[in-house]
C-alpha atoms as an extended CHARMM CRD file, in Angstrom:
* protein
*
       154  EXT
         1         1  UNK       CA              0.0000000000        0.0000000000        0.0000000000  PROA      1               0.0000000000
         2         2  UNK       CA              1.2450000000        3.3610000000       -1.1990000000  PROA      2               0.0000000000
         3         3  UNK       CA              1.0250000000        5.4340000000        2.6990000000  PROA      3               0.0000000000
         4         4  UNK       CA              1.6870000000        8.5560000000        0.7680000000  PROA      4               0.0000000000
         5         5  UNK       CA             -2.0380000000        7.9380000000       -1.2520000000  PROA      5               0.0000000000
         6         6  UNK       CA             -3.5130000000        6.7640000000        1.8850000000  PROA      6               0.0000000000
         7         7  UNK       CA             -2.2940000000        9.9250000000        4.0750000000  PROA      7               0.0000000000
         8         8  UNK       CA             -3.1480000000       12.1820000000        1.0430000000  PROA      8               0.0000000000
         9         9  UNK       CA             -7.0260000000       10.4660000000        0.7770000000  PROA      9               0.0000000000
        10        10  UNK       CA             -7.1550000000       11.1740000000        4.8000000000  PROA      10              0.0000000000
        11        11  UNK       CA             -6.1090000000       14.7680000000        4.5370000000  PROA      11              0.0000000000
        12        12  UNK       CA             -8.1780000000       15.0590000000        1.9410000000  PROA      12              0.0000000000
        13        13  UNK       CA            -11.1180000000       13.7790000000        3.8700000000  PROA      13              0.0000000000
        14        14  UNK       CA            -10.3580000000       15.4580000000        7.0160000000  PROA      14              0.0000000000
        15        15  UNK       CA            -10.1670000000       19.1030000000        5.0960000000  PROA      15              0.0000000000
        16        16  UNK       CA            -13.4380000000       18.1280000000        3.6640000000  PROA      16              0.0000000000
        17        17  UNK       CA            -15.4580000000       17.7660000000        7.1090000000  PROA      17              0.0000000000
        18        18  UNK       CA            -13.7100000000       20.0670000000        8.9310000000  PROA      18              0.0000000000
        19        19  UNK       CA            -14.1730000000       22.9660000000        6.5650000000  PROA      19              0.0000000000
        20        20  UNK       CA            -17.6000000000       21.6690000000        5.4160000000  PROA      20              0.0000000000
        21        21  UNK       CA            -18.7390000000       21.9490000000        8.5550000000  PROA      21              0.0000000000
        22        22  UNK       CA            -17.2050000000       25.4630000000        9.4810000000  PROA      22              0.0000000000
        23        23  UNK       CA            -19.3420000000       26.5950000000        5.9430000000  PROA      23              0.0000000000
        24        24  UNK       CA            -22.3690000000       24.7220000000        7.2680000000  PROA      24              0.0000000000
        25        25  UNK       CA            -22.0600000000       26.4490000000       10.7240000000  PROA      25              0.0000000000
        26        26  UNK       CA            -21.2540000000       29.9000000000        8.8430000000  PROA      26              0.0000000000
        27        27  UNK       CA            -23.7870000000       29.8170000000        6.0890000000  PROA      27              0.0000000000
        28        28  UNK       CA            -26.6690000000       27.8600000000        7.5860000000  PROA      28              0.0000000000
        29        29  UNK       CA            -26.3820000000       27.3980000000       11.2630000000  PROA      29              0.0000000000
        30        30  UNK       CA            -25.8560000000       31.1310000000       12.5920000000  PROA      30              0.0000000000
        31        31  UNK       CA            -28.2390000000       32.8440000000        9.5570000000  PROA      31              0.0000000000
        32        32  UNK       CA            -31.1740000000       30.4940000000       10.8150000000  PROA      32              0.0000000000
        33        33  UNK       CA            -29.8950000000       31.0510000000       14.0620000000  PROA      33              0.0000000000
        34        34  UNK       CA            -30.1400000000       34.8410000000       13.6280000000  PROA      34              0.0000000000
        35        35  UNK       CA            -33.2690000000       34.5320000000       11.7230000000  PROA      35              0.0000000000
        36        36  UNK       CA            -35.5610000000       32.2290000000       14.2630000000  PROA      36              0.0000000000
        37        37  UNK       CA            -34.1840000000       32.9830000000       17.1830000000  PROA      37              0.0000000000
        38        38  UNK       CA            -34.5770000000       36.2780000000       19.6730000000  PROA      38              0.0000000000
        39        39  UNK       CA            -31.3460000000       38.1610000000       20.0260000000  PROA      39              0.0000000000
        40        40  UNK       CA            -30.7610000000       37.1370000000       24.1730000000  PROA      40              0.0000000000
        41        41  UNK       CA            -31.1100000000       33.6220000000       22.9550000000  PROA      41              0.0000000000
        42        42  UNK       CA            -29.3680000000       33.4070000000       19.9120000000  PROA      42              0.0000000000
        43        43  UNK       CA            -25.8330000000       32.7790000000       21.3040000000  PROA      43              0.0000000000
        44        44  UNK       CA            -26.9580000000       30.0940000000       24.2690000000  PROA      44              0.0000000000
        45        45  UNK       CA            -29.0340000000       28.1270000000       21.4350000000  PROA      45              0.0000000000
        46        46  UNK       CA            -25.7270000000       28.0550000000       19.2650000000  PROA      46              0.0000000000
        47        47  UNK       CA            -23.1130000000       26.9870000000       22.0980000000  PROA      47              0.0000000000
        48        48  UNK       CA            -26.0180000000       23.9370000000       22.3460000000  PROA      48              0.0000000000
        49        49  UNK       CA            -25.7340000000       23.1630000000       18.4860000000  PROA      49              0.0000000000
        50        50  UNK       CA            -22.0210000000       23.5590000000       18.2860000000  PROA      50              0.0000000000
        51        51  UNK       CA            -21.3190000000       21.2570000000       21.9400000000  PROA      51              0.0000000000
        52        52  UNK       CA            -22.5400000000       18.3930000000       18.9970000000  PROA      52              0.0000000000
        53        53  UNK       CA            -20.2640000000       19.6440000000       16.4860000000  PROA      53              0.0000000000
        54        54  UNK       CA            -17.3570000000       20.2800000000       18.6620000000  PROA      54              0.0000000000
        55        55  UNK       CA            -16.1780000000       16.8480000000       18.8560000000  PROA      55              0.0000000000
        56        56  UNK       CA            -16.0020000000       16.2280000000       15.3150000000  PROA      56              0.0000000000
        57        57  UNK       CA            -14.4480000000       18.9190000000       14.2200000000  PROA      57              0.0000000000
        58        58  UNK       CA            -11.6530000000       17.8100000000       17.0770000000  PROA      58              0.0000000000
        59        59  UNK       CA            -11.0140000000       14.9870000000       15.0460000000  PROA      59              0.0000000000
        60        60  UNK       CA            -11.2090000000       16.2730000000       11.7850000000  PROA      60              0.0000000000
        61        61  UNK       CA             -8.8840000000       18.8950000000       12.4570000000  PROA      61              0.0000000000
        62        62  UNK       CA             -6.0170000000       16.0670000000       14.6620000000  PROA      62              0.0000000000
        63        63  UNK       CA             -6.5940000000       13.5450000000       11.1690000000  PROA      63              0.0000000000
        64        64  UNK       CA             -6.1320000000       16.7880000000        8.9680000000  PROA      64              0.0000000000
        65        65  UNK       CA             -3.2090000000       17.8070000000       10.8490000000  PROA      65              0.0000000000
        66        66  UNK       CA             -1.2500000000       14.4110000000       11.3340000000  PROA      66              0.0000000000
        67        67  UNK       CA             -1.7260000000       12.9350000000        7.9610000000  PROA      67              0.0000000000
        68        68  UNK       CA             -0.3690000000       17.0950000000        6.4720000000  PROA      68              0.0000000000
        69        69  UNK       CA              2.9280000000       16.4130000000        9.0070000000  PROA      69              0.0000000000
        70        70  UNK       CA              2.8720000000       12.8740000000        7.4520000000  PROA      70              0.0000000000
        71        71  UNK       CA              2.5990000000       13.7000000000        4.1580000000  PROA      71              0.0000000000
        72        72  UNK       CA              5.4200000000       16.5080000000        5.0100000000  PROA      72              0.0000000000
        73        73  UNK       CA              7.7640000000       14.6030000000        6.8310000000  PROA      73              0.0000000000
        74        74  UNK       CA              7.4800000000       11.0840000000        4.2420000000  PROA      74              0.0000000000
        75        75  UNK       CA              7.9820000000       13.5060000000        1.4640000000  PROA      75              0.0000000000
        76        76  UNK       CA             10.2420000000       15.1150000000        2.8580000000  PROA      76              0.0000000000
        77        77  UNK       CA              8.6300000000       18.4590000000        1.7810000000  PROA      77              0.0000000000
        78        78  UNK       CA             10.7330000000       20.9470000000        4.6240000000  PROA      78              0.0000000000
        79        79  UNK       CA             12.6410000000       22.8330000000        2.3230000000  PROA      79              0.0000000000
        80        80  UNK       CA              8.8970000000       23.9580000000        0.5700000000  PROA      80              0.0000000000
        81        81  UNK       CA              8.6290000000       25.9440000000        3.5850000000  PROA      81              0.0000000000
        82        82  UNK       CA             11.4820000000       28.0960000000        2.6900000000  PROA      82              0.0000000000
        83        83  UNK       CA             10.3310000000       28.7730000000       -0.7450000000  PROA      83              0.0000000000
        84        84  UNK       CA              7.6730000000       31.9980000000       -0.6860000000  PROA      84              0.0000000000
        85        85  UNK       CA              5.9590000000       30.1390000000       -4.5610000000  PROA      85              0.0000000000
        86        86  UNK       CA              4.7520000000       27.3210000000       -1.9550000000  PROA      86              0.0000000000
        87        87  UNK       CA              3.0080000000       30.1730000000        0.3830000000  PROA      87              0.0000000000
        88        88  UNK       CA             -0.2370000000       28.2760000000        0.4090000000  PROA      88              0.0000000000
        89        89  UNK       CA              2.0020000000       25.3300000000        2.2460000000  PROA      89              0.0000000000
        90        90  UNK       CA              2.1340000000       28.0790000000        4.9620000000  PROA      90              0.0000000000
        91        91  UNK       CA             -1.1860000000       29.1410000000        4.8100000000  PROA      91              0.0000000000
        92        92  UNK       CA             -2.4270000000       25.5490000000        5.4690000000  PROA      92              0.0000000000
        93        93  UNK       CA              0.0550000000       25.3350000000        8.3270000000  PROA      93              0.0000000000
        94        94  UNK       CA             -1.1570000000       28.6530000000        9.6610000000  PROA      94              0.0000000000
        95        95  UNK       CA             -5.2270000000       28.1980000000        9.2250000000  PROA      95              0.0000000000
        96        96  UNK       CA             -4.7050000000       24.6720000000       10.8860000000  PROA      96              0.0000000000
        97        97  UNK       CA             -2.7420000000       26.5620000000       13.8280000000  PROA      97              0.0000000000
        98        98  UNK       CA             -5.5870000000       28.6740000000       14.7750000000  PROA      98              0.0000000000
        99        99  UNK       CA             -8.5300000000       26.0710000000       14.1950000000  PROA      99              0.0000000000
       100       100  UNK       CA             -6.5100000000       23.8770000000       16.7430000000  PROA      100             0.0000000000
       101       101  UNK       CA             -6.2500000000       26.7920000000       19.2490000000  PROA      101             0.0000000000
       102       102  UNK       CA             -9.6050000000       27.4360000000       19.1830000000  PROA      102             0.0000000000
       103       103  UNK       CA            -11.0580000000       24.4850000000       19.3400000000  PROA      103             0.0000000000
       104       104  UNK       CA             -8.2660000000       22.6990000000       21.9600000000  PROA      104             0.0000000000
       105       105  UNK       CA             -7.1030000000       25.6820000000       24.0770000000  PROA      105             0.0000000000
       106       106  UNK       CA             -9.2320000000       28.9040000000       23.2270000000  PROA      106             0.0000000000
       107       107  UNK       CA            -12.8220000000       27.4140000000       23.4130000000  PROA      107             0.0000000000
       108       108  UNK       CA            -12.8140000000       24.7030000000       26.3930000000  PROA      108             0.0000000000
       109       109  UNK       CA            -10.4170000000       27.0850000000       28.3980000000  PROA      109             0.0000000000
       110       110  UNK       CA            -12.1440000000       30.5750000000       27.7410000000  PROA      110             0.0000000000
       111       111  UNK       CA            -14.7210000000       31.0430000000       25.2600000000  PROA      111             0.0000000000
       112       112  UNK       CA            -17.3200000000       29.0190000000       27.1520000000  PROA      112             0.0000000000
       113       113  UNK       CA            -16.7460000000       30.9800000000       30.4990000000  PROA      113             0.0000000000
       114       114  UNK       CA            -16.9500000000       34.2070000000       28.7460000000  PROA      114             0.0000000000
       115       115  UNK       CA            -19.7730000000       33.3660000000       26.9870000000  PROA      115             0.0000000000
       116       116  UNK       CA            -21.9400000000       32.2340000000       29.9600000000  PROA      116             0.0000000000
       117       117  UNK       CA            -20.9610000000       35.2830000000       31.2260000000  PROA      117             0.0000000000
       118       118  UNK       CA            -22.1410000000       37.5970000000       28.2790000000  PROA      118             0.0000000000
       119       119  UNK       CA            -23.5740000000       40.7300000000       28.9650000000  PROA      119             0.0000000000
       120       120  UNK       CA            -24.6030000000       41.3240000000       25.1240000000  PROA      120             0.0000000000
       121       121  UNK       CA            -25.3350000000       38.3000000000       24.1180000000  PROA      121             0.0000000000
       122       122  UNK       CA            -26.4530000000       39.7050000000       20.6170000000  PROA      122             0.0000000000
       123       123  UNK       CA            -23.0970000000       41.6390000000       20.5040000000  PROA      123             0.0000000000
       124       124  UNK       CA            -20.8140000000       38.3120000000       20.7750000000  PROA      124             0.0000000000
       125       125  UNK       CA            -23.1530000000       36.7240000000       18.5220000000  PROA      125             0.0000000000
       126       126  UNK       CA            -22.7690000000       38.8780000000       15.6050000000  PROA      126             0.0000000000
       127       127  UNK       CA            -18.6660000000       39.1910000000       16.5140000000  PROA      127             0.0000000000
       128       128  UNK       CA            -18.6430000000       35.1190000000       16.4480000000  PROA      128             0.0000000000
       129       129  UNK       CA            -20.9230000000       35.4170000000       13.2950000000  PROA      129             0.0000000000
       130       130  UNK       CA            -18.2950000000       37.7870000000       11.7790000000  PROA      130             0.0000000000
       131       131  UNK       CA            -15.4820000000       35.4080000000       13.0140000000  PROA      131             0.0000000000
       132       132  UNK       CA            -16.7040000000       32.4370000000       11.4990000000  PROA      132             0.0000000000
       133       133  UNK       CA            -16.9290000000       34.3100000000        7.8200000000  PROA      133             0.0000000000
       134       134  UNK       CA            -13.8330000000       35.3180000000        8.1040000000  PROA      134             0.0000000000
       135       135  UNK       CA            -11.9100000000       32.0940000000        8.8490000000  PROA      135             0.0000000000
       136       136  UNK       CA            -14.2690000000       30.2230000000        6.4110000000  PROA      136             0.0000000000
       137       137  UNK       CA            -13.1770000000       33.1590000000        3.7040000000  PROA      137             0.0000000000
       138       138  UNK       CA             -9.0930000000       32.1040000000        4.6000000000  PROA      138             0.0000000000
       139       139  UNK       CA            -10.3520000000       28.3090000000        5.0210000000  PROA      139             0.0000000000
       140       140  UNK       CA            -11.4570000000       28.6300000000        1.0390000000  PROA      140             0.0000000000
       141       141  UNK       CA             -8.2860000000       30.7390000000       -0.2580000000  PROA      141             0.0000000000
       142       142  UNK       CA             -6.2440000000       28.2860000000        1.5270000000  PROA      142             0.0000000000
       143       143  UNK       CA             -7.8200000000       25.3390000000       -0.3760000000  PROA      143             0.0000000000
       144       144  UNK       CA             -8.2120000000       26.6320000000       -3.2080000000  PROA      144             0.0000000000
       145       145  UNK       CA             -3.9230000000       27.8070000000       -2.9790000000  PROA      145             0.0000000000
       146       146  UNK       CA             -3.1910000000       23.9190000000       -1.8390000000  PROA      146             0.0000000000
       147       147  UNK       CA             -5.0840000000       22.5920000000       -4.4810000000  PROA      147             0.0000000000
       148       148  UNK       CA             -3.9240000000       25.6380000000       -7.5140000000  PROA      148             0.0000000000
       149       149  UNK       CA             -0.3370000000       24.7570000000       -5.9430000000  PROA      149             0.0000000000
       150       150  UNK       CA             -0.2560000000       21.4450000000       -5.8280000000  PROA      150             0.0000000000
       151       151  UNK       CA             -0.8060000000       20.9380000000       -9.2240000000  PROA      151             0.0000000000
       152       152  UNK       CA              0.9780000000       23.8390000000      -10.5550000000  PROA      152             0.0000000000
       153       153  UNK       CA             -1.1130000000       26.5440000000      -10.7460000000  PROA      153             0.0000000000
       154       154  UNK       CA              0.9870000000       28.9920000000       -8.6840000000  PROA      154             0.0000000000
């Protein structure tokens, strides 16, 4: 069995939920959300939809990130990261970097304590709201640079 295929289909996979559900959440979740829902309630109903998310996008985002340093380290792909034509190689790296501090340090840690203890509930709704467009905007330029790059578009 070719491991490089095999870690490539995982990564693959992994980008695929993880960022799939970060543009489900963005463009379906928190408009419906913001839509249906008064604007006091809006942010305790979404920390109770995103508790089920939460642990799969964990896992999505460990698979994504072991089977990149895989792929990385098997290849031995290092010196790409020295070379500013492979930038989306460092974009990946970076957009992985803050998913996995929000969702392993930032969120259990802090987020959930200040969020119980909102005094404008609507307020960090809309900022999470504006958060979540924003790293699914980087999420899709940093696919569409890792796929346009790996196949020689940049």
């Amino acid at each position: 069995m070719d491991d490089l295929a095999l870690a490539r289909s995982v990564h693959v996979i992994a980008v695929l939920f993880w960022v799939g559900g970060v543009g489900f959440v963005t463009w379906v979740v928190m408009p419906t959300l913001k839509a249906t829902e008064a604007p006091e309630d809006r942010l305790r109903r979404f920390q109770q939809l995103e508790a089920r998310f939460a642990l799969q996008a964990r896992l999505w985002v460990v698979l994504a990130g072991a089977s990149g340093l895989w792929l990385v380290m098997r290849a031995d792909l290092w010196s790409r990261f020295l070379d500013v034509r492979f930038w989306w190689m460092h974009l990946m790296v970076g957009l992985w970097t803050i998913f996995a501090l929000m969702l392993f340090v930032i969120e259990p840690l802090h987020l959930h304590r200040s969020l119980a203890d909102a005094t404008s509930p609507e307020v960090d709704f809309l900022r999470m709201m504006r958060l979540h467009q924003l790293l699914l905007a980087v999420s899709i330029i940093t696919i569409f640079g890792a796929v346009g790059g790996s196949h020689g578009l940049f």
